[in-house]
C-alpha positions in Angstrom: -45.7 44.5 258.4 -44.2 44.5 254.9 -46.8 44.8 252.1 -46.9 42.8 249.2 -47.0 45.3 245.8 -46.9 43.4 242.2 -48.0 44.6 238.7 -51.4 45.4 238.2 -53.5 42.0 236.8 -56.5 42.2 234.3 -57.7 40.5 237.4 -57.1 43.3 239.9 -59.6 45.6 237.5 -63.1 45.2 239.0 -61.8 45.3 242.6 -59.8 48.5 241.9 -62.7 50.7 239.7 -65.1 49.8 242.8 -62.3 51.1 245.1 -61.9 53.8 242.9 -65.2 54.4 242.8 -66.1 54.4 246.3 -63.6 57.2 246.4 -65.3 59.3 243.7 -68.4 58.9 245.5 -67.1 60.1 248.6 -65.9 62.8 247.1 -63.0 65.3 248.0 -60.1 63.4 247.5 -59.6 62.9 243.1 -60.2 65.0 240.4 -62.7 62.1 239.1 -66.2 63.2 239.6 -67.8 60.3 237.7 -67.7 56.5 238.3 -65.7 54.7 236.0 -67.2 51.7 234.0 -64.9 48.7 233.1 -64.2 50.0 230.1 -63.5 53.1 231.0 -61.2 52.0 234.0 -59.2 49.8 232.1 -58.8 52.5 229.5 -57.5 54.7 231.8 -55.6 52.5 234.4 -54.6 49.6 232.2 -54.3 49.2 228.3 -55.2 52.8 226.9 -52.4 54.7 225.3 -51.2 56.8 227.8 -50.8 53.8 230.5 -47.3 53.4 231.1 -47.3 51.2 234.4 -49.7 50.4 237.2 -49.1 48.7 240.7 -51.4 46.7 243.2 -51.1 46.5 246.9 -52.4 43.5 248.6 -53.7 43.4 252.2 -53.4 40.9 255.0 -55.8 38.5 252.7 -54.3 38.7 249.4 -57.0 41.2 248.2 -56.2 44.5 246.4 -56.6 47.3 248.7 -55.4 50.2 246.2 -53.4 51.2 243.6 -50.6 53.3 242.4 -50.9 54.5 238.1 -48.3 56.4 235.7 -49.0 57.9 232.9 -47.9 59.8 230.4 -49.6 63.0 229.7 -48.4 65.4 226.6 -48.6 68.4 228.4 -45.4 67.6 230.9 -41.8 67.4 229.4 -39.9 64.5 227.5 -39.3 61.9 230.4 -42.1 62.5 233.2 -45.1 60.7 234.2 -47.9 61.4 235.8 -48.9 59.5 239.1 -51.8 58.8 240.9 -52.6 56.7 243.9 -55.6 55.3 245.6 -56.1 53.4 248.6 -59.1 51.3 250.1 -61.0 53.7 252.8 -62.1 51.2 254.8 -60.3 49.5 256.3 -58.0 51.6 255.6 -54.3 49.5 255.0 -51.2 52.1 256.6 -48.3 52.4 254.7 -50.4 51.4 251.5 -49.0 54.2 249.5 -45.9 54.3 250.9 -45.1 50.3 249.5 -47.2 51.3 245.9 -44.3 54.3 245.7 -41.2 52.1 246.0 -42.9 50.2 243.2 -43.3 52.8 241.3 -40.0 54.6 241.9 -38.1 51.2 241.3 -39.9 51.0 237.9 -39.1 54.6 236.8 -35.6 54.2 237.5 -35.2 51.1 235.7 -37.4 52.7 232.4 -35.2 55.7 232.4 -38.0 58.1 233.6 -36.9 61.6 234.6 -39.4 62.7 236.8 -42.9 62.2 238.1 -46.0 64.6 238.5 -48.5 64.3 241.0 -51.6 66.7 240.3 -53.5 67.6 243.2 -56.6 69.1 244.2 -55.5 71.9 246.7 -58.8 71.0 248.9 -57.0 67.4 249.3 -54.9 67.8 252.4 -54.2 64.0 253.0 -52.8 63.6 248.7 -50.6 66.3 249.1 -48.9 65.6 252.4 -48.6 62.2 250.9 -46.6 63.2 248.2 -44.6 65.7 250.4 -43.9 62.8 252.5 -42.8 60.8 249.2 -40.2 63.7 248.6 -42.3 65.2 245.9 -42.1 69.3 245.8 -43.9 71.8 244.7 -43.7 73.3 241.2 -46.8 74.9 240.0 -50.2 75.8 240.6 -53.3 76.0 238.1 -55.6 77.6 239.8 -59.4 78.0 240.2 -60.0 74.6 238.1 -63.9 73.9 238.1 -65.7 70.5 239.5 -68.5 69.5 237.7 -70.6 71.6 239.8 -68.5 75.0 238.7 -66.9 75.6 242.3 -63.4 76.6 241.2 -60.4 74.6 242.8 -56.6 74.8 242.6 -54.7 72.5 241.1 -51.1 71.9 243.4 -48.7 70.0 240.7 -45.8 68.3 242.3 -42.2 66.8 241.0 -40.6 64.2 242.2 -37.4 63.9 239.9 -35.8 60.6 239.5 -32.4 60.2 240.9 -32.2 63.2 242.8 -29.6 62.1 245.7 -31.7 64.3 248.2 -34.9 61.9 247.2 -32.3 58.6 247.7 
């Protein structure tokens, strides 16, 4: 089954925070530890300044079941973004990510992006083989990052550099 992906919509805003923040509640899987109010999600996902480009993925029904951000962050080099992705939980939607990712890399390529950064907590096993399975690679680690709580947790930042023939 091939999965429909389009630009985020102001629509897609409500249904997206509560996914995302059924995922923050969960906990485990994002760096967010609070929920996001609509202001605060569409600041973040949709019209603040460092929003570069968001996609939607639509399941079986037409409804959004995740999505996929970039951003830009001044603390990576001239020409990357920053990436994050997240998917419904239940029902869970396979190959979700996978269809928000050729958005995303079809959109980079055409905006003359460099590379992406995926940030990931290191106690997140399914994000990072994700990316790994997206071609991203390892390229540095912060480590010992508090939660909100204090526990320390590494940071695993990966690249995924636009137009590298190996990543084609």
């Amino acid at each position: 089954m091939t999965l429909e992906t389009r630009p985020m919509h102001p629509a897609d805003m409500e249904p997206l925070r509560a996914l995302l923040n059924d995922i923050i509640a969960a906990g485990g899987t994002t760096a967010h530890e609070r929920p996001f109010t609509p202001e605060q999600f569409g600041a973040a996902y949709y019209h603040g300044p460092t929003h570069a480009a968001g996609f939607t993925v639509l399941d079986q029904d037409g409804q959004p079941a995740g999505f996929q951000h970039l951003g830009r962050d001044p603390n990576l080099p001239t020409g990357w973004l920053s990436i994050g992705t997240f998917t419904r939980r239940t029902p869970r939607l396979p190959g979700a990510g996978r269809a928000l990712f050729a958005a995303s890399r079809a959109w980079c390529e055409a905006n003359g992006i460099e590379a992406i950064d995926a940030t990931i907590r290191a106690d997140n096993t399914g994000g990072l083989a994700f990316y790994a399975s997206m071609g991203f690679q390892d390229y540095r680690v912060y480590p010992g990052v508090p939660l909100k709580g204090g526990t320390p947790v590494d940071r695993i930042a990966k690249v995924f550099r636009i137009g590298d023939p190996e990543k084609s």
